[in-house]
C-alpha positions as CSV (number, residue, x, y, z in Angstrom):
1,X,-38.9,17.8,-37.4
2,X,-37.1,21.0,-38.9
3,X,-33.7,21.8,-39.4
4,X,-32.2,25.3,-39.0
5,X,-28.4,25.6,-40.6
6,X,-28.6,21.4,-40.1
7,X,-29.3,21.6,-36.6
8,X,-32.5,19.5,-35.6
9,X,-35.4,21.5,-33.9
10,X,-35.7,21.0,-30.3
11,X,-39.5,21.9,-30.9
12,X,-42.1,18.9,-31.8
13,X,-44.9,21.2,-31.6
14,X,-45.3,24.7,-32.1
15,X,-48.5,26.4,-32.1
16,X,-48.3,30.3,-31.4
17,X,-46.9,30.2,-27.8
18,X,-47.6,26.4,-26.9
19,X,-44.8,24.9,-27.4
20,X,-43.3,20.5,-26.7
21,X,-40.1,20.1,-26.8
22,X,-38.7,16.5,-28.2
23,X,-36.8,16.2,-24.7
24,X,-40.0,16.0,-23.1
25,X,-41.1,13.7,-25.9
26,X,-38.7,11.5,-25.8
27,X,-38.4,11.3,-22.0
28,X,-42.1,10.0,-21.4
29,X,-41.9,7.4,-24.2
30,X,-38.6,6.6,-22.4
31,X,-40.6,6.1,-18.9
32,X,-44.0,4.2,-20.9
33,X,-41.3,1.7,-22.5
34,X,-39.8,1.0,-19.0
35,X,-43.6,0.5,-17.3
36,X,-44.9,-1.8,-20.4
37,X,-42.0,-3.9,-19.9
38,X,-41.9,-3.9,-16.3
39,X,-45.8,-4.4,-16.4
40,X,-45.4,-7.3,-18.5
41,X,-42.9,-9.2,-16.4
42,X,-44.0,-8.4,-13.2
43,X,-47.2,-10.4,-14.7
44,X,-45.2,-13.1,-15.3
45,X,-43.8,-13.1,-11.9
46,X,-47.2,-13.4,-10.6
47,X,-47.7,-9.8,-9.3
48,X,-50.8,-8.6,-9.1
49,X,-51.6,-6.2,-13.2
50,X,-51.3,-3.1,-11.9
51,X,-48.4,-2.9,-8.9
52,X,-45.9,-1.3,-12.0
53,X,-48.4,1.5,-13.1
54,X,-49.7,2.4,-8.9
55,X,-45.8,2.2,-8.7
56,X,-44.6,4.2,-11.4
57,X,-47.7,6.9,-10.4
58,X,-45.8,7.2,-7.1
59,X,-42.3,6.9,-8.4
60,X,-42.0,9.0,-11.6
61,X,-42.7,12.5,-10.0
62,X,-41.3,12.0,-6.9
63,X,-38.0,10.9,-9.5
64,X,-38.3,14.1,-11.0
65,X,-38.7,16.5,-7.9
66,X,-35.4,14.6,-6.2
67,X,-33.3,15.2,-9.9
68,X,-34.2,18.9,-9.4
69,X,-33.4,19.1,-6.3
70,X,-29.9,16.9,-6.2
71,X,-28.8,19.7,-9.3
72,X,-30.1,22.6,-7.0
73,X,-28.6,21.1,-4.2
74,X,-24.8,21.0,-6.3
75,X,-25.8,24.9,-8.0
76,X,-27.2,26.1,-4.3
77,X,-24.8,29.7,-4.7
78,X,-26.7,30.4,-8.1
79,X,-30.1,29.3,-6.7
80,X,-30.0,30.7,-3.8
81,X,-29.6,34.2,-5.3
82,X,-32.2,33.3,-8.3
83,X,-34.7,31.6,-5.7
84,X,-37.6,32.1,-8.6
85,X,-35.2,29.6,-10.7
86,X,-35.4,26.5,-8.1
87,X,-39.0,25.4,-9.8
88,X,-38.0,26.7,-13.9
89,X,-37.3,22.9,-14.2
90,X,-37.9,23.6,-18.4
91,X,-34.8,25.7,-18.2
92,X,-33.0,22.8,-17.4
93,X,-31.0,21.5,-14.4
94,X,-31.7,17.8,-13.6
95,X,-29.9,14.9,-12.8
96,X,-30.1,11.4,-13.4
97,X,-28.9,10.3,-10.0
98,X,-31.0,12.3,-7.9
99,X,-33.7,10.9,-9.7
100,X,-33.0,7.3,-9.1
101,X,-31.9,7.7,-5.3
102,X,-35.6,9.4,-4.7
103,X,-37.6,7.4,-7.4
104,X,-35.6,4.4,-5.0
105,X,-37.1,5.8,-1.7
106,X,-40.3,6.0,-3.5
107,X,-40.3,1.8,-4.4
108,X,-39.0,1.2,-1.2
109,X,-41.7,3.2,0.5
110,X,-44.3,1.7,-1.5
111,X,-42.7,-1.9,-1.7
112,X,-43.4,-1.6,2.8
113,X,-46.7,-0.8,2.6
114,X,-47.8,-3.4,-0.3
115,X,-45.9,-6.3,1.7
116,X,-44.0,-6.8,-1.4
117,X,-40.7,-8.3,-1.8
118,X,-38.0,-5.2,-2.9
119,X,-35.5,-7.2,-4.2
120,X,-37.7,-8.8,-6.9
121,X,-39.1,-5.1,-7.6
122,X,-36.1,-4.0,-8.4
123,X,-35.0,-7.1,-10.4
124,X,-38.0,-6.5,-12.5
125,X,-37.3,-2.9,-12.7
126,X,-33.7,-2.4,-13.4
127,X,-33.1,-3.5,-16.8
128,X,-36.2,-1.6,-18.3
129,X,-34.8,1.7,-16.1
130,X,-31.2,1.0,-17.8
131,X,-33.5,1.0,-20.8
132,X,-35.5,4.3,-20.3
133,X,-31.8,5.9,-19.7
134,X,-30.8,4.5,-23.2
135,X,-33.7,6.4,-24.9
136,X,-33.6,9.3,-22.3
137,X,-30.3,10.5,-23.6
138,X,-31.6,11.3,-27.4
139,X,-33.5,14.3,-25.0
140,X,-30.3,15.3,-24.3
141,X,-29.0,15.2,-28.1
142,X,-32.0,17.3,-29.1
143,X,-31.3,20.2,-26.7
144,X,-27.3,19.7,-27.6
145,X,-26.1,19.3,-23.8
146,X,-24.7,16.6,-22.1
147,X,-21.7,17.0,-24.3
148,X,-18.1,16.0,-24.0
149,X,-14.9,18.2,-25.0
150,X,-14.4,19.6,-28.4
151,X,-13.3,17.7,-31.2
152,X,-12.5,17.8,-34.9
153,X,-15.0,16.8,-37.3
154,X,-12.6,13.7,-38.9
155,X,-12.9,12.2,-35.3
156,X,-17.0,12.2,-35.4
157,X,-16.9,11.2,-39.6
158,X,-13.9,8.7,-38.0
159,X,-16.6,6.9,-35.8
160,X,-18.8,6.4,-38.4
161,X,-21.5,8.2,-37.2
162,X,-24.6,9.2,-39.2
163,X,-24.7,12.9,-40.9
164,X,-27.6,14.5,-38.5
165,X,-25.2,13.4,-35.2
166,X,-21.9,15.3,-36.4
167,X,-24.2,17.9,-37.5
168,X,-26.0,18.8,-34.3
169,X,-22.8,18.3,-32.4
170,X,-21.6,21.2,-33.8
171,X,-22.6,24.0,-31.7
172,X,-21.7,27.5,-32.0
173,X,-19.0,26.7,-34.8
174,X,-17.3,23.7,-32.6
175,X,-17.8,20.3,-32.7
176,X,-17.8,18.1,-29.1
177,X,-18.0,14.2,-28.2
178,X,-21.3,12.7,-28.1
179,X,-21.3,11.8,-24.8
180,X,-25.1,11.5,-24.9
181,X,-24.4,8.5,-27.5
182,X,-21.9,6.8,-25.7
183,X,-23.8,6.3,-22.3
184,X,-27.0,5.9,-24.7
185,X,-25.1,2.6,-26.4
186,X,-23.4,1.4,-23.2
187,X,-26.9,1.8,-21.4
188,X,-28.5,-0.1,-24.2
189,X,-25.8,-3.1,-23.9
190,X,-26.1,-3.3,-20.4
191,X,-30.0,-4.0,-20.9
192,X,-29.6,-6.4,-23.6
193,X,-27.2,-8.4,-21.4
194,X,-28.9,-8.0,-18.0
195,X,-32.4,-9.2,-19.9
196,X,-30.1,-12.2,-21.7
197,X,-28.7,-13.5,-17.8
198,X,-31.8,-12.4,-15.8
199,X,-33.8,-15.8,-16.6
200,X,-30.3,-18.1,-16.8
201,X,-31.0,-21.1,-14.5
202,X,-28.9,-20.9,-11.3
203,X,-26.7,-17.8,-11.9
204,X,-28.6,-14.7,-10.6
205,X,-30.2,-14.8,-7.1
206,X,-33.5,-12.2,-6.3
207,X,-31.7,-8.9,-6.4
208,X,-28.6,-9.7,-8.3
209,X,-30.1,-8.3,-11.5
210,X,-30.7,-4.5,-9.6
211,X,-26.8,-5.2,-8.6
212,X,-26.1,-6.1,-12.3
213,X,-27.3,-2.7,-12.8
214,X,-26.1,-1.2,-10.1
215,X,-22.6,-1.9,-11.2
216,X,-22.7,-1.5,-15.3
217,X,-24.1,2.1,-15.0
218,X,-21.7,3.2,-12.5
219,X,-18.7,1.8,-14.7
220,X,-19.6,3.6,-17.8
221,X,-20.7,7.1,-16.4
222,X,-17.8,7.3,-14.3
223,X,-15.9,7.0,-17.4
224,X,-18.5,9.1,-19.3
225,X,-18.8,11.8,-17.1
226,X,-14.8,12.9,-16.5
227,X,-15.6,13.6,-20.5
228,X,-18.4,16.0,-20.1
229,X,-18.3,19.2,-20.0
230,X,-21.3,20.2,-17.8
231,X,-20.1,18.4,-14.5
232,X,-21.6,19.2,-11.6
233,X,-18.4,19.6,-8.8
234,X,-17.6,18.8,-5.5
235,X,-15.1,21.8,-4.8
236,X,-12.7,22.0,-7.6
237,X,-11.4,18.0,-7.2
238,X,-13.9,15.6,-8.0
239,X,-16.8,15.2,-10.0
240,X,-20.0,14.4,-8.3
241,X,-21.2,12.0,-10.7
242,X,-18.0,10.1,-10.8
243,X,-17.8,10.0,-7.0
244,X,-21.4,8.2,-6.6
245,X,-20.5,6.2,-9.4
246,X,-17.1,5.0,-7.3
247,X,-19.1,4.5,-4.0
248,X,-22.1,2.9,-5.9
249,X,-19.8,0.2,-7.8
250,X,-18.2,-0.5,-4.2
251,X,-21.5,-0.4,-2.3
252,X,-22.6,-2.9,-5.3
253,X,-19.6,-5.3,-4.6
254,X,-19.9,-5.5,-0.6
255,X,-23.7,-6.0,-1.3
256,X,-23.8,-9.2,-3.7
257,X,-20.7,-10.6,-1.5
258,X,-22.5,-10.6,1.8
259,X,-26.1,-11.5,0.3
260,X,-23.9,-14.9,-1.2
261,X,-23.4,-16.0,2.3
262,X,-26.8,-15.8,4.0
263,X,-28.6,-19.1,5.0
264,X,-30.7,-20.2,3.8
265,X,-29.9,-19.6,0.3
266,X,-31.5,-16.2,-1.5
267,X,-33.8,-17.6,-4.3
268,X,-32.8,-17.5,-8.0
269,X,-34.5,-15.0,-9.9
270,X,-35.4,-17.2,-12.3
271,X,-37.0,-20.0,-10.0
272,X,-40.2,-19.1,-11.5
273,X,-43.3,-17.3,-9.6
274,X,-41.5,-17.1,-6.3
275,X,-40.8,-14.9,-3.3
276,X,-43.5,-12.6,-4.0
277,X,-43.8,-11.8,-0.5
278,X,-40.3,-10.1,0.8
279,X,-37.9,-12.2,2.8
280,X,-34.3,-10.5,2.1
């Protein structure tokens, strides 16, 4: 990994005009992490050793081509006069959110057609995707976007961060917030305690730990995101990001509260091998 004027390299390999970029990099390992764990407890859930991987085959692009498309969709006055630009996806242009709500139609496609129950595909998926996001971000660090407003350097040395983050948060002369870290750490907390209460006895019911998830990522990007400054906009009043976040954390709420009052009782996660086959 070189450094030019102690800026990292966004290039992992270089050879003549073949080049990876750590983004990429660091955006697969992010996605293998998520389908080994996700393999491995599935197994334990007695699904069938290769459900995650057909899944994830199915999942990942189809992820991908909807974050493209929900940036596009938020950027359609540029695209739509640089119609050559709508594919350059290694130019940059995706979001996170369009990525879950397609790689979600995916699963839930796919959940159908195996008979499977979605509720404990998403319980086994969540925490590892909260995961992915966590190392996703360092992509984001490498190719310096997904940055907040400027700062001072005494604020970044005040957080105690490490020398090669203040350094490659400055760009062009200025230094800016680190968003990239702070949904990286608060992405990484929220997986630590979602895997910590998933298997508690008698607290989370099959599809209460998607909720979980649900609800801590919307909480900390709404907050993250009014500190960026690469927002995509819905007219000049509201960030988008901010407003899914709002109607995601609400649709979360209403969810949990009605699933607590069907009969008969939705299983417990943790209630071992069960409910394999869907029933809510």
């Amino acid at each position: 990994m070189g450094f030019v004027l102690g800026v990292l390299n966004p290039h992992a390999v270089e050879l003549g005009s073949f080049v990876i970029h750590w983004y990429g990099v660091i955006i697969a390992t992010a996605m293998l992490v998520a389908v080994h764990l996700s393999t491995h407890e599935a197994k334990k859930k007695g699904l069938e050793e290769d459900i995650i991987i057909d899944l994830a085959l199915w999942a990942i692009p189809i992820g991908f081509i909807g974050a493209r498309l929900y940036y596009v969709l938020f950027e359609l006055d540029y695209y739509l006069q640089n119609l050559g630009e709508i594919v350059a996806i290694w130019n940059g242009g995706i979001a996170i959110y369009g990525g879950l709500i397609a790689g979600g139609l995916a699963l839930v496609g796919y959940a159908k057609k195996k008979d499977l129950s979605l509720a404990l595909i998403l319980d086994i998926l969540a925490p590892n995707v909260l995961l992915a996001q966590s190392i996703g971000r360092w992509g984001n660090f490498m190719n310096q976007e997904a940055h907040g407003g400027p700062v001072t350097r005494q604020f970044l040395e005040d957080l105690y961060l490490p020398k090669f983050i203040i350094e490659q948060m400055r760009i062009n002369g200025i230094y800016y917030h680190p968003t990239f870290l702070y949904e990286s750490l608060w992405s990484l907390l929220g997986f630590v305690l979602i895997i910590a209460l998933r298997n508690r006895k008698q607290l989370l019911r099959r599809g209460e730990v998607a909720l979980s998830y649900v609800l801590w990522y919307s909480v900390g990007r709404f907050f993250i995101e009014g500190m960026r400054t690469d927002s995509l906009w819905v007219g000049d009043w509201i960030r988008v990001s901010q407003a899914l976040s709002l109607a995601l954390f609400i649709g979360a709420i209403i969810v949990w509260v009605v699933r607590r009052q069907s009969y008969p009782p939705i299983p417990y996660y943790a209630d071992g091998k069960k409910a394999v086959k869907p029933a809510h």
